[in-house]
C-alpha positions as CSV (number, residue, x, y, z in Angstrom):
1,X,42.4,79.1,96.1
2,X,43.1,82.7,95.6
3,X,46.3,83.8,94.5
4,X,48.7,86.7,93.8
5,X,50.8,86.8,90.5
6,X,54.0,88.0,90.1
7,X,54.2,90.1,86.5
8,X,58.2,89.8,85.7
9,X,59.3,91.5,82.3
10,X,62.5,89.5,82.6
11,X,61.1,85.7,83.7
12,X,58.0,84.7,83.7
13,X,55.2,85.0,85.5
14,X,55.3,83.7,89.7
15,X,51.8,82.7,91.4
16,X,51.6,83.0,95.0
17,X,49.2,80.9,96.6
18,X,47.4,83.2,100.0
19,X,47.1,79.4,101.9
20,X,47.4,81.5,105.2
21,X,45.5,83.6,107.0
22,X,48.3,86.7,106.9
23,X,50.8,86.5,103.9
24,X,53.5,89.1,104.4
25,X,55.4,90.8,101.9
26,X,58.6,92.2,101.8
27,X,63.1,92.1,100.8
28,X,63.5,91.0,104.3
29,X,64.7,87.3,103.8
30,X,61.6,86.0,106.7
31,X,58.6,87.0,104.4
32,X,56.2,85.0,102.9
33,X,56.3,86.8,99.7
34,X,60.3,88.1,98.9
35,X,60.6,91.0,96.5
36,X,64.2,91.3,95.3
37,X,63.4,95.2,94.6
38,X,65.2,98.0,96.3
39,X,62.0,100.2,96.2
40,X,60.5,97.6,98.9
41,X,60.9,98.2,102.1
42,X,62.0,95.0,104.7
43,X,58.8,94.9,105.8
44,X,56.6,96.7,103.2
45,X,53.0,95.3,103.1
46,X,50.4,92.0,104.0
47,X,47.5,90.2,102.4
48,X,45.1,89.0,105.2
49,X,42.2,86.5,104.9
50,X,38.8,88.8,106.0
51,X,36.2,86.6,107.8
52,X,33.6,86.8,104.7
53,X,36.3,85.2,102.7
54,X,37.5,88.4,101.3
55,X,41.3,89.9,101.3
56,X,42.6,93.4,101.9
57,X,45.9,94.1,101.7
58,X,47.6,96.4,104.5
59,X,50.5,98.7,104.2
60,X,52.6,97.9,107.7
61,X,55.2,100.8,107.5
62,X,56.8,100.9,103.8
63,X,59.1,103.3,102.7
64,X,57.3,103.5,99.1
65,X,53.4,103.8,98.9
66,X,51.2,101.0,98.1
67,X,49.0,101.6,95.0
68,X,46.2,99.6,93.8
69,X,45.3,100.0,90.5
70,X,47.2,103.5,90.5
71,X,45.6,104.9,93.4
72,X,48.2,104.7,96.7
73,X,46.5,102.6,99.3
74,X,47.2,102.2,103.1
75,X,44.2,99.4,103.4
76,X,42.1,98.1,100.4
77,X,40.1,95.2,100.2
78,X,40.9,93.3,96.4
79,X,38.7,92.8,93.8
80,X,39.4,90.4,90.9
81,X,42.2,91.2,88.6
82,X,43.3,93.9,91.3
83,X,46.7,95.3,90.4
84,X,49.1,95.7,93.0
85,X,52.3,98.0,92.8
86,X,54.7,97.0,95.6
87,X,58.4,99.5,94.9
88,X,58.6,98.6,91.3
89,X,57.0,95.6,91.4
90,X,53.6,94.8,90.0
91,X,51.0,92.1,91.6
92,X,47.7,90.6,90.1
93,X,45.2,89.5,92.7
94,X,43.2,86.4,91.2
95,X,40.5,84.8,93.6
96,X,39.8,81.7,91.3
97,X,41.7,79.6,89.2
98,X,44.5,80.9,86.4
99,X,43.8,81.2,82.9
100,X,46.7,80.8,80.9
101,X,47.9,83.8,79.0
102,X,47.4,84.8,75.5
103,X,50.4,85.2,73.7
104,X,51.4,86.9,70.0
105,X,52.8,85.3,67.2
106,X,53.7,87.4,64.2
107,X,52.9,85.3,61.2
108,X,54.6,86.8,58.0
109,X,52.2,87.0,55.0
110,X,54.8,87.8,51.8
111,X,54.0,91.4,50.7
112,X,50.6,91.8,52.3
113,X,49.2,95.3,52.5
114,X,51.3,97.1,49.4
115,X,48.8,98.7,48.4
116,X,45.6,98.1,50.6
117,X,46.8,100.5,53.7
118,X,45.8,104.2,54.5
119,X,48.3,106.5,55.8
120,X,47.3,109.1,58.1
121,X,49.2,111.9,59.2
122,X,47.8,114.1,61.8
123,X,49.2,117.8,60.5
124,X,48.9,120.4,63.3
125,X,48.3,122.9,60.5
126,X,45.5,121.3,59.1
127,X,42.0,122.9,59.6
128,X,38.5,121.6,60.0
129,X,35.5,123.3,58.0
130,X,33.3,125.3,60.0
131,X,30.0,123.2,59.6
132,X,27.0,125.2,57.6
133,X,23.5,126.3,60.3
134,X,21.6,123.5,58.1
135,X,21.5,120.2,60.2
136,X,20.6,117.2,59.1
137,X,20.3,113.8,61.5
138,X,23.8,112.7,60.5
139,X,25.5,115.8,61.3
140,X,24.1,115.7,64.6
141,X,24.9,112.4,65.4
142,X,28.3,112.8,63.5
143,X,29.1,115.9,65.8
144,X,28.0,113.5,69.0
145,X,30.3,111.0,68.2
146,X,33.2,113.5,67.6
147,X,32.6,115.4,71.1
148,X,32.5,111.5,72.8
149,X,35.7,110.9,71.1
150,X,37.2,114.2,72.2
151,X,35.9,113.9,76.1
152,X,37.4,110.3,75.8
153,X,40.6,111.2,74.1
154,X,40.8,114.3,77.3
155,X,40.1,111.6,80.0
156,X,42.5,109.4,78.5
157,X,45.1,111.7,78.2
158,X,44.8,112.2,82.2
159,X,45.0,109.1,83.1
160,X,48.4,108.1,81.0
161,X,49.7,111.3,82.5
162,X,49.1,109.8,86.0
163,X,51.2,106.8,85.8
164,X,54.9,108.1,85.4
165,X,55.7,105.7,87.5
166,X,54.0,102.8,86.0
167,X,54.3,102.0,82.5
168,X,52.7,98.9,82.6
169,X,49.4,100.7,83.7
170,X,50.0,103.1,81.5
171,X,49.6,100.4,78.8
172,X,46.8,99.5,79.8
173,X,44.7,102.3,79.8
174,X,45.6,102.5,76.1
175,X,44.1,99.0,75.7
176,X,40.9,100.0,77.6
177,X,40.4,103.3,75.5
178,X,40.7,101.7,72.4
179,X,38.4,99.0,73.2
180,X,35.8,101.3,74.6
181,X,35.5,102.9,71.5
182,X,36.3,100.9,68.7
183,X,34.1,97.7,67.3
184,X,37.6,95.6,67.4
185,X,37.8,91.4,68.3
186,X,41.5,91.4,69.0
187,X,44.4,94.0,69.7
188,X,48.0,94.3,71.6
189,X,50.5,97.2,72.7
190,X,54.0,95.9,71.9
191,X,57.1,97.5,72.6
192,X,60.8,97.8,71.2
193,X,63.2,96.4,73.3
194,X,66.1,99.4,73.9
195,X,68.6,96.4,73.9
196,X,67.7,94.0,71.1
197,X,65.4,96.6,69.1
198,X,62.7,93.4,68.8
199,X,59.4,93.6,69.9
200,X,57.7,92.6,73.4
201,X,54.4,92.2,73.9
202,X,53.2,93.8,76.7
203,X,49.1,93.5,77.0
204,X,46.9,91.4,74.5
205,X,42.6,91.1,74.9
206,X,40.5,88.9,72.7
207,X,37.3,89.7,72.5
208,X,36.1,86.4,70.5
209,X,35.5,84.3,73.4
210,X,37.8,81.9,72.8
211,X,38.9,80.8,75.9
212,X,41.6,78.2,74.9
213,X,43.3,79.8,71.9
214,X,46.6,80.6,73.5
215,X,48.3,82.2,70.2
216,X,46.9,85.4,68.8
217,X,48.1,85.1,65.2
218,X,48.5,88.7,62.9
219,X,50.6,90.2,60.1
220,X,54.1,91.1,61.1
221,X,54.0,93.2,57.5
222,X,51.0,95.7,59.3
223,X,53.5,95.7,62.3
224,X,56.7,96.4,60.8
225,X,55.9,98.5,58.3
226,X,54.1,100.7,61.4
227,X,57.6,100.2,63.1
228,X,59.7,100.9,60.1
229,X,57.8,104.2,58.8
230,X,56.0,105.7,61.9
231,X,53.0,105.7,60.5
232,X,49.4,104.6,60.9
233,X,48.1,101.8,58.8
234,X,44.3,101.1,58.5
235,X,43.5,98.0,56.2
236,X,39.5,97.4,55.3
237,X,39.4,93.9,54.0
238,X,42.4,92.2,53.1
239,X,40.5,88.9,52.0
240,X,38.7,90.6,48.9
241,X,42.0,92.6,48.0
242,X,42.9,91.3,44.5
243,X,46.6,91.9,46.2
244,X,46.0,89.4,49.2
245,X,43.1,86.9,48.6
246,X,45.6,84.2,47.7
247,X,47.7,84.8,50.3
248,X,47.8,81.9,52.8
249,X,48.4,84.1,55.7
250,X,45.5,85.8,54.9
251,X,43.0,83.1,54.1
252,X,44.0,80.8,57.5
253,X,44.3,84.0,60.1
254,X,41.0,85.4,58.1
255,X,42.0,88.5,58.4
256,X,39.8,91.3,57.6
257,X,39.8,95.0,59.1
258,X,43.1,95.9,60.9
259,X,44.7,99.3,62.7
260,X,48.2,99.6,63.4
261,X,49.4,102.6,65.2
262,X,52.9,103.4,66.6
263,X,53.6,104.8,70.1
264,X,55.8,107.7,69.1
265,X,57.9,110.0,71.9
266,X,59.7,112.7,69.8
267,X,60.9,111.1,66.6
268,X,61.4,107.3,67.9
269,X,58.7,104.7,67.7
270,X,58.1,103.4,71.5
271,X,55.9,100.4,70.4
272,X,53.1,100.1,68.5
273,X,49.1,99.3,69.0
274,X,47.7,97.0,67.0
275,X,43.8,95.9,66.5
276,X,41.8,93.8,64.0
277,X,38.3,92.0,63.0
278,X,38.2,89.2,61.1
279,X,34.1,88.4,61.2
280,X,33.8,92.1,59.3
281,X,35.1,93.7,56.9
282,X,35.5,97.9,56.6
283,X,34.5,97.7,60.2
284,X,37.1,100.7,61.0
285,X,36.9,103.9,59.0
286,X,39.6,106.9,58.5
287,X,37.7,108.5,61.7
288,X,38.5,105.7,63.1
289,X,42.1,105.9,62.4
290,X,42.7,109.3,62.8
291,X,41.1,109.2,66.8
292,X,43.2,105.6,67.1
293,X,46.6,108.0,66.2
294,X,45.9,111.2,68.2
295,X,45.1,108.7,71.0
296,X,48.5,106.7,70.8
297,X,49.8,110.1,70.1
298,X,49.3,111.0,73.7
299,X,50.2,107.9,75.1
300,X,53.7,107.8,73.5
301,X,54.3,111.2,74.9
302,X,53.6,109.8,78.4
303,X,55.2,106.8,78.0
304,X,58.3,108.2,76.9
305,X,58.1,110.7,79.5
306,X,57.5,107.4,82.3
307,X,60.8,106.1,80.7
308,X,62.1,109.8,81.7
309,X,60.8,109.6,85.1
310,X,62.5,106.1,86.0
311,X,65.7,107.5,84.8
312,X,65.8,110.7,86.8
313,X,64.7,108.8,89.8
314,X,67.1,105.7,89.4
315,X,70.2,108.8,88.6
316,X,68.7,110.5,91.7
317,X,69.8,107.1,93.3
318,X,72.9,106.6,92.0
319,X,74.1,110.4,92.3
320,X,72.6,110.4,96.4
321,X,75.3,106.6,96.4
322,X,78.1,108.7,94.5
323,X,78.2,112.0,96.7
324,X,78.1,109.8,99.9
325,X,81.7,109.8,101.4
326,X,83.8,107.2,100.0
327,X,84.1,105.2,103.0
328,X,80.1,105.1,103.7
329,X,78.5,101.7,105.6
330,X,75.8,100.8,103.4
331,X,72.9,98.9,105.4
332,X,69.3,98.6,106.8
333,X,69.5,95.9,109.1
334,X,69.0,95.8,112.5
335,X,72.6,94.3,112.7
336,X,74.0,97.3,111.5
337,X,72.0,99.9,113.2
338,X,73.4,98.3,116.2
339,X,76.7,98.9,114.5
340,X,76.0,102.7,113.5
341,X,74.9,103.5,116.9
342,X,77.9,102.2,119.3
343,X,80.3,104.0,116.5
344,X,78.0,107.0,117.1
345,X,79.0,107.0,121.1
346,X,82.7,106.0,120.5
347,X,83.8,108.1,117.8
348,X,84.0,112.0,120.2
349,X,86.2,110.2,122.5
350,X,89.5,108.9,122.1
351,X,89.0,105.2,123.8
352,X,91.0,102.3,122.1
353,X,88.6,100.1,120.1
354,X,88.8,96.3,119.0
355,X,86.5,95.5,115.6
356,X,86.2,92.1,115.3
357,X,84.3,90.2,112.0
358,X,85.3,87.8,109.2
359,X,87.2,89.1,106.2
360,X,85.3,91.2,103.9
361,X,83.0,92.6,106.5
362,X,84.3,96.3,106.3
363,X,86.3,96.7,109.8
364,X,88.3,99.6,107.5
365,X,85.3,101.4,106.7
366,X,84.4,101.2,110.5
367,X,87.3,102.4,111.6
368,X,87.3,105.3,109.0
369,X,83.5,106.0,110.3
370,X,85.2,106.4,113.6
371,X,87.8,108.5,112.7
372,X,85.9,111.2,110.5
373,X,83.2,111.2,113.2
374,X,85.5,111.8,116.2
375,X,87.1,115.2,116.9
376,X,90.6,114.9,115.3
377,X,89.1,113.7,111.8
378,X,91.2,116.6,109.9
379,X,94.0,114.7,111.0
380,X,95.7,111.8,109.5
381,X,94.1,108.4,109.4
382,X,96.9,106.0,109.0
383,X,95.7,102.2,108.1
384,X,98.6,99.0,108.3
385,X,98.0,95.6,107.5
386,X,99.6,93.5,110.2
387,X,99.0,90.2,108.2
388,X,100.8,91.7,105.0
389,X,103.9,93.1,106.3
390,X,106.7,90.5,107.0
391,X,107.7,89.7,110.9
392,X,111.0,91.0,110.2
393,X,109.9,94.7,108.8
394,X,107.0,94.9,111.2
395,X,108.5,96.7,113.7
396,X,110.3,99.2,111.0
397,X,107.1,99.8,109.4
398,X,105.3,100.6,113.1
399,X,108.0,102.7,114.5
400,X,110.3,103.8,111.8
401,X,114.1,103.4,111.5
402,X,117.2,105.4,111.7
403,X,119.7,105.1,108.7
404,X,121.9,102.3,108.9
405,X,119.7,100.3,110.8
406,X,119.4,97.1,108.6
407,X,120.8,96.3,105.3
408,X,118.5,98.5,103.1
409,X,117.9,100.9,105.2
410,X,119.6,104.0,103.5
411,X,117.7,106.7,105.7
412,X,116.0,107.3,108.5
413,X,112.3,107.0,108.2
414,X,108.9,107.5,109.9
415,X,106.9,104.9,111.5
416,X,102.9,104.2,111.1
417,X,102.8,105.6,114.6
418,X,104.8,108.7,114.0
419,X,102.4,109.6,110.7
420,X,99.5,108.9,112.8
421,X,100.9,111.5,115.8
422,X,97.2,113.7,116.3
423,X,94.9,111.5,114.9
424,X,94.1,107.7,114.1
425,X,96.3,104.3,113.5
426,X,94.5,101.6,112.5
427,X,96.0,98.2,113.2
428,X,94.0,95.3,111.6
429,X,94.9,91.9,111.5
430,X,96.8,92.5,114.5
431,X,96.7,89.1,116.1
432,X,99.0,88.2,113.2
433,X,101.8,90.3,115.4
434,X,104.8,88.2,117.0
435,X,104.9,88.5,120.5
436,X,107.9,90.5,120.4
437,X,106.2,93.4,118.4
438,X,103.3,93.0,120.5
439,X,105.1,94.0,123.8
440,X,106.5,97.2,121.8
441,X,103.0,98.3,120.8
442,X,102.1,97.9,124.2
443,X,104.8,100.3,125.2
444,X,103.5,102.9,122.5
445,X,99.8,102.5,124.3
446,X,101.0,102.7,127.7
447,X,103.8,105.4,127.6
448,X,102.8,107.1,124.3
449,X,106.1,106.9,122.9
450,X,108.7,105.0,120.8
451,X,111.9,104.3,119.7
452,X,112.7,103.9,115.8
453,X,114.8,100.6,115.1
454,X,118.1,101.6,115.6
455,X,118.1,104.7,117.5
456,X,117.8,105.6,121.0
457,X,115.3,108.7,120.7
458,X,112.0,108.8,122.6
459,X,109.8,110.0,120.2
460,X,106.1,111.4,121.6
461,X,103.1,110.1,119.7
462,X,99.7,110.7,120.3
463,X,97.4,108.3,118.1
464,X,94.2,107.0,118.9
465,X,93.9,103.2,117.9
466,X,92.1,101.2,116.5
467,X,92.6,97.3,116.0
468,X,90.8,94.7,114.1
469,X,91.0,91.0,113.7
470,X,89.4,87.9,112.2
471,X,90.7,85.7,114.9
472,X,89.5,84.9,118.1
473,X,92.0,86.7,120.6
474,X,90.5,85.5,124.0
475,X,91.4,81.9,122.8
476,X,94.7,83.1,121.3
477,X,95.1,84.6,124.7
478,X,94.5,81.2,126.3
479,X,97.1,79.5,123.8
480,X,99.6,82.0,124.9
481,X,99.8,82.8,121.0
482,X,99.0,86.8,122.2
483,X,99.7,89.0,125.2
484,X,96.9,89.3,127.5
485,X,97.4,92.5,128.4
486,X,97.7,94.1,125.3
487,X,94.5,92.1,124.5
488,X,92.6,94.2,127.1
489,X,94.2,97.4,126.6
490,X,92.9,97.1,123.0
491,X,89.6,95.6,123.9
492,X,88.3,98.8,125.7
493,X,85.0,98.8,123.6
494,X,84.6,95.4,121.5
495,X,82.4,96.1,118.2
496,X,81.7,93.4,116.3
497,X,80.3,93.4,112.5
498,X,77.7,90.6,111.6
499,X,78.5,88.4,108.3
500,X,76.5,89.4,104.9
501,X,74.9,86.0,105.6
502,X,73.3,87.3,109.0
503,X,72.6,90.4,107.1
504,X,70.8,89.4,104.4
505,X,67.8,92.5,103.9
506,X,71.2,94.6,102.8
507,X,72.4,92.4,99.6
508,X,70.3,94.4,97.3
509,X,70.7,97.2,98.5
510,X,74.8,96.8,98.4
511,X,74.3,95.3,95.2
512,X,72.8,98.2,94.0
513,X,75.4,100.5,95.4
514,X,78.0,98.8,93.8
515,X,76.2,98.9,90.4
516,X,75.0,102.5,90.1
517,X,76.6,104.5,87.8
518,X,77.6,101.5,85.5
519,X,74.1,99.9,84.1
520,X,70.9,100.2,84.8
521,X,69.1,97.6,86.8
522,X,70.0,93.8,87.6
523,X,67.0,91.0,86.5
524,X,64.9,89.9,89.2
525,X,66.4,86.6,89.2
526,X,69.9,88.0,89.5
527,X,68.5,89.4,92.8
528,X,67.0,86.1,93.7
529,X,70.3,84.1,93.5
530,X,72.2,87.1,95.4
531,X,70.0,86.4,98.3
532,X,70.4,82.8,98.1
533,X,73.9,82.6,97.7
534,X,76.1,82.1,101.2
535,X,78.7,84.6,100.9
536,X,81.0,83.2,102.7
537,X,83.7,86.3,101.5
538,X,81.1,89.2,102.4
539,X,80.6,92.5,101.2
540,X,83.8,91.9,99.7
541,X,83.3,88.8,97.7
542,X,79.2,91.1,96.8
543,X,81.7,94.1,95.3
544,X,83.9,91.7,93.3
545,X,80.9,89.6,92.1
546,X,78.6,93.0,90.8
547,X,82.2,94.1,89.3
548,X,82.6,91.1,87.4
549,X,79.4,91.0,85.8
550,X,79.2,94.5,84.8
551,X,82.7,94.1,83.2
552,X,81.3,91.0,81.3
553,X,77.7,91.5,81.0
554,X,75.8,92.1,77.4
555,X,73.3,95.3,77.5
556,X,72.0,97.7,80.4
557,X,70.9,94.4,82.4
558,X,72.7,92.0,84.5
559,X,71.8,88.5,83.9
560,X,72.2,85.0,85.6
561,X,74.7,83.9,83.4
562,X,76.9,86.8,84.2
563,X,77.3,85.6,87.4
564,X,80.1,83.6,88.8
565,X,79.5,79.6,88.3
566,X,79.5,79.1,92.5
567,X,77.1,81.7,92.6
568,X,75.0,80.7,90.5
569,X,74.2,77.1,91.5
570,X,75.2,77.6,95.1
571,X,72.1,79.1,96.4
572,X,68.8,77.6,98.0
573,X,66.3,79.8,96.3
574,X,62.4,79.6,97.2
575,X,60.9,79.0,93.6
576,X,57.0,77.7,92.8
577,X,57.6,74.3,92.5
578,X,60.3,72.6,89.9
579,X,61.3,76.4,88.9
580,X,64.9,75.4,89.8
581,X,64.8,73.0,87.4
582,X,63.2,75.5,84.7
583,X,66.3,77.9,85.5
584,X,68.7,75.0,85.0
585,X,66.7,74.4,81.8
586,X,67.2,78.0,80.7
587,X,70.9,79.0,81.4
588,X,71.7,75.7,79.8
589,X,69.7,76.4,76.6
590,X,71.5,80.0,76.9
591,X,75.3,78.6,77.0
592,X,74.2,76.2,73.9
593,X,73.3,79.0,71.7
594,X,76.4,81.3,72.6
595,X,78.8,78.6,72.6
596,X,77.4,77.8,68.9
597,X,77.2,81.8,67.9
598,X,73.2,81.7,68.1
599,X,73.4,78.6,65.3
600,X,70.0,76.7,66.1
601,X,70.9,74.3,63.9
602,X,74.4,73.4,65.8
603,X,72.4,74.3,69.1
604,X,70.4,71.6,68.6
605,X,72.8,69.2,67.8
606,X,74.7,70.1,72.0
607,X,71.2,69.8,73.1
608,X,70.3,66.9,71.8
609,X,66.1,68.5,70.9
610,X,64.3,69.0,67.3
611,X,64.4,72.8,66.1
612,X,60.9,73.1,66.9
613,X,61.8,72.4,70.7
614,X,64.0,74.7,70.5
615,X,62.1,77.5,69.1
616,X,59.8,76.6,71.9
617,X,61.9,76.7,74.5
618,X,62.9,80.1,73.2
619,X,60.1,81.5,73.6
620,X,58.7,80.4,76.5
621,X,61.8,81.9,78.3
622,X,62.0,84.8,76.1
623,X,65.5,84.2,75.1
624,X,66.6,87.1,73.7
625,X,70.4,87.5,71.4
């Protein structure tokens, strides 16, 4: 059964069986296939089954271009190993059965390679000599070999220059260069994590055949030397090194000829690329060595520039968030289209509006919309919290006092109404009035005037307003707990503003709102568990949950664990199969090892598992401190 993999830096891997005929893909919550990215588009792409039991996959109106194996794609048919770029999220297309991966382990030989490595250092001063007009065989063929290596090393440096926005690509071109022109078994590109400085592993090939090794073992001396100094290290044969030949390392891994080159951008080391032989020794030369580091050369300049690239576009993000107007309505959904177009044909005129939703739906930011878009928006805007303001001041607050009205009151003062006069009050909660203020605000619709508490002054005021509630007026009408007629002078146009649940294709997209500015990017399971979650508080409760963990978060990355408890394990989320379980798994081995200060040995006790589980268990969630 074919499938589609889902390549996560953050979690592992996800495979995606195509057991239908169409397999759509998309943030939309109704897909087949949900990305929690907000470069995909609701409805971004599909997979469909071809009648020779092929698969293309179909771009059906994304925002963001398709790209298949970095060319953008509005209908491809895949091939094997096909990778997908969906937004910034990468798929493998597999039409058999999954191999499992090849990881690294870094095995630590004590002092290996103190003397047997070659530096090289690529001097841009440095000259070639001019060769003499007597050929012989070997010049020839040495001068071939050096123009293949240039026209390789010109391609290459093309190619890594045309994935800016795909680093993981970009990695792998560096892996088939190097392959293509070097006798190597094994190799990996592995790069420093900008939080915890440690290295990831991003692509590994063995070239021994060996189907069912699933650890590729090599010196972590090569490696961190490379990461320490910035320099390229070339070893010829480490087991005939008087240095080395009784070291165990050496003698189990059998390692013979290795290359270890960093991926430099400016003066930091990126990464590094790694390669070996252990069936021959002095298989790589200084040639060899030299090509291997203006190559990686190259690529660290693009890769550092792709790291560039992601942060211009995700500040161009955040700065098109920050210079929208305070109040702006953030959503795609067809819900709130619905919403943006009847405040589009309210807002010129000056018709009294009821906005109706549950708490923490936004009915102020509505009502703002309204009032900047109508034609007194350079006048005030004047909000009042009906629910907040005790029965007894109500009427003070709404139409102001004269001096001496009430104990307290040691001047006169303007109502809400008054500061409204020429442009907008905005009354929410108002089905929390008594029915005694209710019949005043009636007056102040009808007549357009009022009379402070305590005096006997008609005052003129001309406000357009606005009301909001989270009740349900018509029964509250029938229970005689509100006036009926006020009820229909405010509901001239009813607009009504659907619940975060009913909107669920604008979480991440809030969510991302609300985090711009503050860190970088939240893990794809973070996004998972937002679209799960029920949010029974709205948009509201979303704001205070991204503040939270940004406030309490570790790094540039928002985890699970930063997340409020409810949030976390109050979700449905649409895992492969006991994944849920794996997550519970995780964040529980996670709250072990902070509660003990990262102390395995007192993490183990909690957990009740050997060290060696542990370690495990680690790793195969890439637990990071």
């Amino acid at each position: 059964m074919p499938y589609l993999i889902l390549r996560q830096k953050d979690c592992q891997d996800k495979s995606f069986e195509l057991n239908k005929p169409v397999i759509t893909i998309g943030r939309r919550p109704t897909n087949d296939m949900i990305l929690a990215d907000p470069f995909v588009s609701r409805d971004h792409a599909e997979v469909v089954a071809l009648k020779d039991g092929g698969y293309e996959i179909n771009d059906i109106g994304a925002k963001y271009p398709i790209k298949v194996n970095g060319k953008i794609v509005s209908r491809q048919r895949l091939m094997e190993g096909d990778r997908i770029k969906i937004g910034d999220s990468i798929l493998v297309f597999k039409s058999e059965d999954i191999l499992p991966a090849v990881h690294v382990e870094f095995v630590a030989p004590e002092d290996m390679l103190q003397e047997a490595v070659e530096v090289a250092s690529l001097d841009s001063k440095e000259t070639l000599p001019f060769p003499s007009d007597d050929f012989d065989a070997d010049d020839i063929k040495s001068l071939q070999k050096d123009h293949q290596r240039l026209m390789l090393l010109y391609e290459f440096s093309k190619a890594v220059n045309s994935h800016l926005d795909d680093s993981f690509q970009l990695l792998e071109e560096v892996m088939s260069a190097a392959f293509r022109t070097l006798d190597a078994e094994r190799g990996f590109v592995a790069l420093v994590d900008e939080n915890t400085k440690e290295l990831t592993c991003e692509h590994t090939r063995d070239n021994t055949g060996d189907k069912e090794q699933e650890k590729l073992e090599v010196s972590r001396t090569i490696v961190h030397k490379v990461l320490r100094d910035g320099v390229s290290i070339l070893t010829r044969n480490a087991l005939k090194d008087q240095q080395f030949e009784e070291a165990e390392s050496v003698k189990e891994y059998s390692i013979r000829s290795a290359m270890c080159v960093p991926l430099l951008f400016q003066e930091d080391v990126l990464g590094v690329l790694y390669m070996d032989n252990r069936a021959s020794a002095g298989i790589f030369s200084q040639d060899d060595l030299v090509f291997l580091t203006a190559m990686c050369r190259q690529a660290g300049i693009a890769l550092g520039n792709a790291c560039l690239h992601r942060e211009v576009v995700q500040e161009n993000i955040r700065l098109e968030y920050e210079l929208r107007p305070k109040f702006q309505i953030l959503g795609e959904s067809e819900q709130m289209k619905k919403v943006y177009k009847t405040i589009k044909k309210v807002a010129p005129s000056d018709i009294t509006i009821l906005i109706q939703g549950e708490t923490g739906t936004g009915k102020e930011l509505v009502a703002k919309a309204i009032h900047t878009q109508s034609s007194h928006s350079d006048q005030p805007f004047v909000a009042v919290n009906c629910a907040a303001i005790p029965r007894e001041l109500i009427e003070s607050e709404l139409f102001g006092h004269e001096k001496g009205a009430f104990t307290g009151a040691i001047s006169t003062r303007e109502g809400k109404f008054q500061m409204a006069h020429g442009g907008t009050i905005f009354l929410d909660e108002v089905g929390d009035m008594s029915l005694e203020t209710q019949a005043k605000v009636l007056r102040v619709l009808e007549e357009e005037e009022l009379q402070r508490v305590g005096g006997t002054e008609t005052i003129k005021v001309d406000a357009r307003v606005i009301a909001a509630t989270n009740q349900d007026l018509g029964k509250a009408v029938e229970e005689e707990k509100f006036r009926e007629d006020l009820y229909y002078r405010l509901n001239v146009v009813s607009l009504i503003l659907p619940t975060l649940q009913e909107r669920k294709e604008d979480i991440i997209p809030l969510a991302e709102y609300f985090i711009a500015g503050r860190v970088k990017k939240v893990s794809p399971r973070v996004n998972e568990l937002l679209l799960s979650y029920s949010w029974p508080g709205n948009v509201r409760e979303l704001k205070n949950c991204i503040d939270r963990a940004v406030v309490l978060g570790d790094g540039e990355l928002i985890q699970p664990e930063d997340l409020p408890h409810n949030i976390r394990k109050g979700g449905k989320v649409i895992p492969a199969p006991l994944e849920s379980l794996e997550h519970m798994e995780e964040d529980h081995v996670i709250r072990a090892l902070r509660q003990t200060g990262w102390n395995k040995s007192e993490a183990v006790k909690i957990l009740g598992i050997t060290r060696q589980t542990l370690d495990n268990k680690i790793n195969k969630y890439k637990i990071k401190k």
